[in-house]
C-alpha positions as CSV (number, residue, x, y, z in Angstrom):
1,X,26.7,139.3,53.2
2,X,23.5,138.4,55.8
3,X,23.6,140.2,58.8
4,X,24.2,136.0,60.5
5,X,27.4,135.9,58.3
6,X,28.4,138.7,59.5
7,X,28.9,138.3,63.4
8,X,30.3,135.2,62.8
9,X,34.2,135.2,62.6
10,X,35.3,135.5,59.1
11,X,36.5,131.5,58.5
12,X,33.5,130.2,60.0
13,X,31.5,132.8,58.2
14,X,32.9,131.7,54.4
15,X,32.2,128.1,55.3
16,X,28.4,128.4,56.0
17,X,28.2,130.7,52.3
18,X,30.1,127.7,50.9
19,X,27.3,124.8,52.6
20,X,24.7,127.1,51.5
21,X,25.4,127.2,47.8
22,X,22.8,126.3,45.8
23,X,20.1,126.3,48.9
24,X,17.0,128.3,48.6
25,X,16.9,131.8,50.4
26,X,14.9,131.3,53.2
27,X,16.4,127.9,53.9
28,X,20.1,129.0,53.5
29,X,18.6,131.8,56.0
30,X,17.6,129.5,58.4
31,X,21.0,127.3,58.1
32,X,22.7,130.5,58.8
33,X,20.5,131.7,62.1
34,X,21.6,127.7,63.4
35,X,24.9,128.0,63.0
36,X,25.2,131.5,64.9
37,X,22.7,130.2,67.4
38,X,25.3,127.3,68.1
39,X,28.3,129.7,67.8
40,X,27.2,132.5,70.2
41,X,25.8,129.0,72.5
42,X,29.8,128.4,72.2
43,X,31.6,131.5,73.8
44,X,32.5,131.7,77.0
45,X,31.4,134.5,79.5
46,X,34.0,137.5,80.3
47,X,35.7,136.2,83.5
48,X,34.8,132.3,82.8
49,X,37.5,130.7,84.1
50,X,38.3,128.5,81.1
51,X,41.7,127.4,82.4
52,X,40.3,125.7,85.2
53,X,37.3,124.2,83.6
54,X,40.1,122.8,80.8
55,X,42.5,120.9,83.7
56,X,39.1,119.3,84.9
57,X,38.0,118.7,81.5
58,X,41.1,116.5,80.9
59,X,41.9,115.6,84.6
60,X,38.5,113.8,85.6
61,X,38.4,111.0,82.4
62,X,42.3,111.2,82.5
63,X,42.3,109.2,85.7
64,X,39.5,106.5,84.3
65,X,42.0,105.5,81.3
66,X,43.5,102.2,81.7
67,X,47.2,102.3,81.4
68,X,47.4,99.7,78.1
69,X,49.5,99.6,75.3
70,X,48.1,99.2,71.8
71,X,49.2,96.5,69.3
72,X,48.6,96.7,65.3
73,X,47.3,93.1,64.6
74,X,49.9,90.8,65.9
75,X,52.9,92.8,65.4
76,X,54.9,92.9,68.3
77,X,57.6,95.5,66.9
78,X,55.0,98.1,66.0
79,X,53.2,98.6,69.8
80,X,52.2,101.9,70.0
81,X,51.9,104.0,73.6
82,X,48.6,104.8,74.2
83,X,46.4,105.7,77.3
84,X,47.6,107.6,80.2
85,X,51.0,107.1,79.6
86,X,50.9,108.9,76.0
87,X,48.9,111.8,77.1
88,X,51.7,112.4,80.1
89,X,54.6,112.2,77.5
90,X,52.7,114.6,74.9
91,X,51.5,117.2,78.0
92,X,55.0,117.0,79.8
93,X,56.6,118.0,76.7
94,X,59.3,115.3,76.1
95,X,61.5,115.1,73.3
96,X,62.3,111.2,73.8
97,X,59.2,109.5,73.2
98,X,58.6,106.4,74.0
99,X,57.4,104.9,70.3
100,X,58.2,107.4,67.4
101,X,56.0,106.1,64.3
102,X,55.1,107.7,61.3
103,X,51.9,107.8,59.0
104,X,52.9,107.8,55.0
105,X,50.4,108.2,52.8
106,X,51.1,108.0,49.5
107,X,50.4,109.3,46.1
108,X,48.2,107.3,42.9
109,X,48.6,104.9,42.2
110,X,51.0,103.9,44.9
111,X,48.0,104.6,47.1
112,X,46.0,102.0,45.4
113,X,48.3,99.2,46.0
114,X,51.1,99.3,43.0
115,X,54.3,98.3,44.4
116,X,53.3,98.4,47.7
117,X,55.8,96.2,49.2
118,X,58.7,97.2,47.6
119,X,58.2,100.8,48.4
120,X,57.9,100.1,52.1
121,X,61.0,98.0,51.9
122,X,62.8,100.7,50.0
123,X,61.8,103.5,53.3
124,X,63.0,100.7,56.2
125,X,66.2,101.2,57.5
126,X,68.3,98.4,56.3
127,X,72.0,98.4,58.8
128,X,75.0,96.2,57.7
129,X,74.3,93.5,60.4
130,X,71.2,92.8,58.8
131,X,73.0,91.7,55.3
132,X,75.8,90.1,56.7
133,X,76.0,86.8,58.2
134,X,79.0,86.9,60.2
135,X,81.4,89.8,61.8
136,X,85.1,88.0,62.0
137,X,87.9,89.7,64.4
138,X,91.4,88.0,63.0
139,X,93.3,89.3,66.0
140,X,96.6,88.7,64.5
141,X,96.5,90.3,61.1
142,X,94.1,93.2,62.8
143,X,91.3,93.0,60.5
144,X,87.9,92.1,60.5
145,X,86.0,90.1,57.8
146,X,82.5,90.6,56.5
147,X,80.3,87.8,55.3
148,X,77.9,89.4,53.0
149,X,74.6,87.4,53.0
150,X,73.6,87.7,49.4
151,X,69.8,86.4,49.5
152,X,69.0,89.1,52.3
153,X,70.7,91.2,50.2
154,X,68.4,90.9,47.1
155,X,65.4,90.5,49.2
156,X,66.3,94.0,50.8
157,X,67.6,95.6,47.4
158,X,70.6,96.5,48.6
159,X,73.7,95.8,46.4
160,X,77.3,95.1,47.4
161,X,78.7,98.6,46.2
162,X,75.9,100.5,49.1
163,X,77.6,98.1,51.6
164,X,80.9,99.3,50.5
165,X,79.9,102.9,50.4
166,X,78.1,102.3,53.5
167,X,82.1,101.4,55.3
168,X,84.0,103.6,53.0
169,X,82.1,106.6,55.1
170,X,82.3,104.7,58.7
171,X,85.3,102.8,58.7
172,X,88.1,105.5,59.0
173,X,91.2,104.1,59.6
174,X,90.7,100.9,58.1
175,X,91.1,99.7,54.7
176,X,88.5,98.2,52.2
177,X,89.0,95.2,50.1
178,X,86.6,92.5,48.6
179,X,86.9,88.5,48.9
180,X,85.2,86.0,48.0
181,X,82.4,85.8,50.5
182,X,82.3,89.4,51.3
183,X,84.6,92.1,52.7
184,X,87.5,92.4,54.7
185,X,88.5,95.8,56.5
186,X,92.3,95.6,57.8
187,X,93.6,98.7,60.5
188,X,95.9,100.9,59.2
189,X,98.1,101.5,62.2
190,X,99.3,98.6,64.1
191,X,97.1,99.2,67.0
192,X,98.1,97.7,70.5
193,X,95.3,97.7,72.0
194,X,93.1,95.1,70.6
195,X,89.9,96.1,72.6
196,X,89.4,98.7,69.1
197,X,88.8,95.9,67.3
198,X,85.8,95.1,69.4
199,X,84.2,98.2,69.6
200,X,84.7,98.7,66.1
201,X,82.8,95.8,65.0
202,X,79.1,96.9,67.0
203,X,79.8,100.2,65.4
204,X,80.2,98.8,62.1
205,X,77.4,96.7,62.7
206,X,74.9,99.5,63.3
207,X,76.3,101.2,59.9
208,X,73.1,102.7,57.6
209,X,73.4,100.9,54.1
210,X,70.0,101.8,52.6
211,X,66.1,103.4,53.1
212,X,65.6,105.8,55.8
213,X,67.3,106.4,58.8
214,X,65.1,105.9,62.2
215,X,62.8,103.9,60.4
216,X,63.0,100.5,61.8
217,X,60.1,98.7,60.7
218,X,57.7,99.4,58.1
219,X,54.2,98.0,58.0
220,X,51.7,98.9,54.8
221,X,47.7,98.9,55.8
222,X,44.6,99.1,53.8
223,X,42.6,102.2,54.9
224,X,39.4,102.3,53.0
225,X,40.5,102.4,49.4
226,X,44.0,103.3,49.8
227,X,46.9,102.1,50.9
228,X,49.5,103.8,54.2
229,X,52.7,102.8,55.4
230,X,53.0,103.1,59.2
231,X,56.4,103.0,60.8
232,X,57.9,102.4,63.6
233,X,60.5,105.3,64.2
234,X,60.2,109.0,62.3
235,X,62.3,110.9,60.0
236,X,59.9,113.6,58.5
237,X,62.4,115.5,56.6
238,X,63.9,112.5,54.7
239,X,60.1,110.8,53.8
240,X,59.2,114.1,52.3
241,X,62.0,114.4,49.4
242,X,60.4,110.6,48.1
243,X,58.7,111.8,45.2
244,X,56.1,108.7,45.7
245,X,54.9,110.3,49.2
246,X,51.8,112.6,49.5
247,X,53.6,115.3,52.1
248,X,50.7,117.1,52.8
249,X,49.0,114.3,54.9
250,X,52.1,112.3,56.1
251,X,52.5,112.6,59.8
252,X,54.9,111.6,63.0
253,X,53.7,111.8,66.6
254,X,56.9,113.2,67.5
255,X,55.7,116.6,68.5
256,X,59.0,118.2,68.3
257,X,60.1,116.8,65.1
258,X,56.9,118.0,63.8
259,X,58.1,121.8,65.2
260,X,61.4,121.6,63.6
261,X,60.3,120.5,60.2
262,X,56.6,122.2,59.6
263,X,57.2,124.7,62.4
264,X,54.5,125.8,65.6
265,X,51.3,125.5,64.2
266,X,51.7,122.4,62.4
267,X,53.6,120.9,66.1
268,X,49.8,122.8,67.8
269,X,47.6,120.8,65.5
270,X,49.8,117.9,66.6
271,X,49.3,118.1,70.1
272,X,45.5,118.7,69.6
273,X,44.8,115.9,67.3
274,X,47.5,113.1,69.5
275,X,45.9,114.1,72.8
276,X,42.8,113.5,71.1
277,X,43.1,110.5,69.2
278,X,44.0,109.0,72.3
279,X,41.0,110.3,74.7
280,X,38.9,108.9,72.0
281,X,40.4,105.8,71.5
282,X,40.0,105.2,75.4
283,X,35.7,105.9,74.7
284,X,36.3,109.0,76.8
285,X,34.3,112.2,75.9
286,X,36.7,116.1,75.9
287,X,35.5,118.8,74.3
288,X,38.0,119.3,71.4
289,X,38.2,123.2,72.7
290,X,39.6,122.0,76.6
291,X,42.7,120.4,74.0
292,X,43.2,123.4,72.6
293,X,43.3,125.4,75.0
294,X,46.3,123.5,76.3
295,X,47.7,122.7,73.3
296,X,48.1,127.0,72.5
297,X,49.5,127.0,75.9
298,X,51.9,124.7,75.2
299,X,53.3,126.8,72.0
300,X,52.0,130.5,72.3
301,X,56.0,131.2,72.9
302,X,57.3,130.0,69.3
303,X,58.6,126.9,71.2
304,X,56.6,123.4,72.1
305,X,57.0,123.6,75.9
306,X,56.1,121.3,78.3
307,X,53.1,121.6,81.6
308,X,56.0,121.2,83.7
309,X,58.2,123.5,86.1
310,X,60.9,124.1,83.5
311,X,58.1,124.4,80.5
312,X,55.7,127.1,80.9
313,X,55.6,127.0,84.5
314,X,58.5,128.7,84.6
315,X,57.6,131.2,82.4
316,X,54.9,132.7,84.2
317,X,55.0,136.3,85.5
318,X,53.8,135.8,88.6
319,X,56.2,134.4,91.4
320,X,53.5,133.1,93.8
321,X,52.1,131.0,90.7
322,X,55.6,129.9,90.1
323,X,55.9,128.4,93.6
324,X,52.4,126.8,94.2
325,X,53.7,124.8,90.7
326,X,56.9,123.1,92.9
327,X,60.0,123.8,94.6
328,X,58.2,127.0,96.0
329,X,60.9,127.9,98.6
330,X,63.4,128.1,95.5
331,X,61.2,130.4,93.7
332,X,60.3,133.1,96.3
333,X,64.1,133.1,97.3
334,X,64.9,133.6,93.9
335,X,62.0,136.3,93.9
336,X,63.2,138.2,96.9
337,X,67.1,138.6,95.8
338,X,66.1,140.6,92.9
339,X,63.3,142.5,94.2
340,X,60.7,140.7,91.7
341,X,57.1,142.0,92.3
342,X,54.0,140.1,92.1
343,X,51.0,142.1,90.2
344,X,48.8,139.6,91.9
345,X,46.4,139.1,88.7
346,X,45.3,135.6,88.0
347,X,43.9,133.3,90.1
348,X,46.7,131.0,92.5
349,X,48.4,134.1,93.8
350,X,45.5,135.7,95.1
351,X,43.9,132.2,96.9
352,X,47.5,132.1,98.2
353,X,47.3,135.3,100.2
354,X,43.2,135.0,100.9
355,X,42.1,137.7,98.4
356,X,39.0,137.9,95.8
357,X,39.9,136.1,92.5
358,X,39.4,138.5,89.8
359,X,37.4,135.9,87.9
360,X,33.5,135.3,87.2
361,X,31.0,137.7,87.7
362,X,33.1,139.7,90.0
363,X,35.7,140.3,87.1
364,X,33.9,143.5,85.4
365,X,33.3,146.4,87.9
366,X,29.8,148.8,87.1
367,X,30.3,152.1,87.1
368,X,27.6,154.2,87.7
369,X,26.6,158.0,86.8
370,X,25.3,160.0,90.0
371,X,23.2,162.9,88.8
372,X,24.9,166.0,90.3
């Protein structure tokens, strides 16, 4: 291996011998100087304060973007949050996001188009209210009757027996029966209270009969030469086991689900590529590495944790940098019950108390050799 290769870290260094395949020697040579001309260009001095230079990084274009909400080509059910407002619910760390959607690609010749409707069809979420036409309380003989819509019904491929599956599973305490137009689900004990009845039927009406569950609307897109469902709603873990779905290039923007499923460095590469996608959808220019420095932040503990005071604020060692986060009083309180001390190494605690940072040039100390 050239001497280049070798001062470059060893990924880097196997990707530049793979480019230069095939290249004469003193051009692959010359390929190789570049890159380790750009890479040593890249690192950061001892004592940079990268941290710092990272919030600004983010923070400066963070307050140009305009707070809008993106639409896929006239469908109202599959907006997307995008702009500020996503970057704040990816960086505070919340688990409830405001529009869960998935990407599924899929695998040939699905990708290409073949069947492409009925596959998406056959991942949406189809619930009982959406195949029935009516939901009928008969208050006297306790029971309520199901009109099945049977046009829906074939249009979703659902058949009568998942319906009935579908209540044999929810409706406890009621029993099943078919007539003509439907079904008809009767109370086993003579209930007094006729208020059930009621609240039974919403829950029956949210009942899953067929596809995925979350997924509530399904929308297929020509990318280039192949085909991609995107979803509105995420269920990873179901989407995989479809044996017509490429599973390594399927994604969610849930972050956590993302963690639970492919585990912390798929839910890293996650929070690095959303908060990107959506800087550069907004024309704004971050340097991919400010990203991931946050991003490795955010899950150097095993767990995705939020930039907030009960994410990795509070795990920090230091007390003073705990309270210049928030609720400061609570934290030195806290501090000073159980004698907690503060080694007074990073940069907040020691602007606190009017001290030298221990970063820049002033980080490394010189030690000299006086002749005797």
């Amino acid at each position: 291996m050239a001497q280049e290769t070798k001062l470059l870290p060893p990924k880097l260094a196997g990707e530049v011998l793979e480019l230069v395949k095939g290249f004469s020697e003193s051009k692959a040579k010359k390929v190789k100087e570049i890159v380790l001309q750009e890479y040593s260009h890249a690192q950061v001095e001892p004592g940079e304060c990268v941290g710092i230079i990272s919030a600004e990084s983010i923070g400066e274009p963070g307050t140009q973007m305009t707070l809008n909400t993106f639409h896929f080509a006239g469908v109202a059910e599959m907006n997307v949050t995008m702009g500020l407002p996503r970057i704040i619910e990816i960086l505070d760390g919340r688990s409830d996001i405001s529009t869960p959607m998935m990407e599924i690609f899929l695998k040939n010749p699905y990708s290409k188009g073949k069947d492409i409707k009925e596959i998406a069809l056959s991942i949406k979420e189809t619930k009982l209210n959406e195949i029935s036409d009516s939901f009928h309380i008969d208050i006297a003989d306790k029971s309520i009757a199901i009109a099945l819509n049977q046009e829906k019904m074939s249009e979703l491929k659902v058949t009568q027996t998942m319906a009935i599956n579908a209540l044999k599973n929810g409706a406890k305490g009621y029993t099943l029966s078919q007539v003509k137009n439907g079904l008809l689900l009767k109370k086993k004990e003579k209930e007094e209270n006729i208020n059930v009845l009621y609240v039974d039927k919403e829950k029956f009406k949210q009942l899953h009969v067929s596809g995925v569950k979350g997924i509530s609307q399904v929308l297929p897109v020509k990318r280039g030469e192949e085909y991609v469902i995107i979803t509105s709603g995420t269920n990873l873990k179901d989407v995989f086991e479809m044996d017509f779905v490429d599973e390594t290039r399927t994604m969610s923007n849930d972050v956590f689900e993302i963690a639970e499923v492919l585990g912390i460095e798929a839910a890293r590469q996650a929070i690095i590529n959303e908060v990107f996608k959506v800087i550069e959808s907004q024309g704004l220019n971050v340097d991919i590495r400010h990203i991931m420095l946050v991003a490795d932040t955010m899950c150097n503990l095993g767990l995705v944790k939020g930039i907030t005071r009960y994410g990795v604020v509070s795990e920090k060692a230091s007390v003073l940098a705990r309270a210049s986060f928030e609720t400061p009083i609570r934290h030195i309180i806290n501090a000073a019950l159980i004698g907690e001390e503060d080694k007074l190494d990073s940069v907040v605690e020691n602007v606190m108390i009017n001290q030298p940072t221990p970063i820049g040039t002033g980080l490394p100390s010189l030690v000299v050799k006086v002749k005797e």
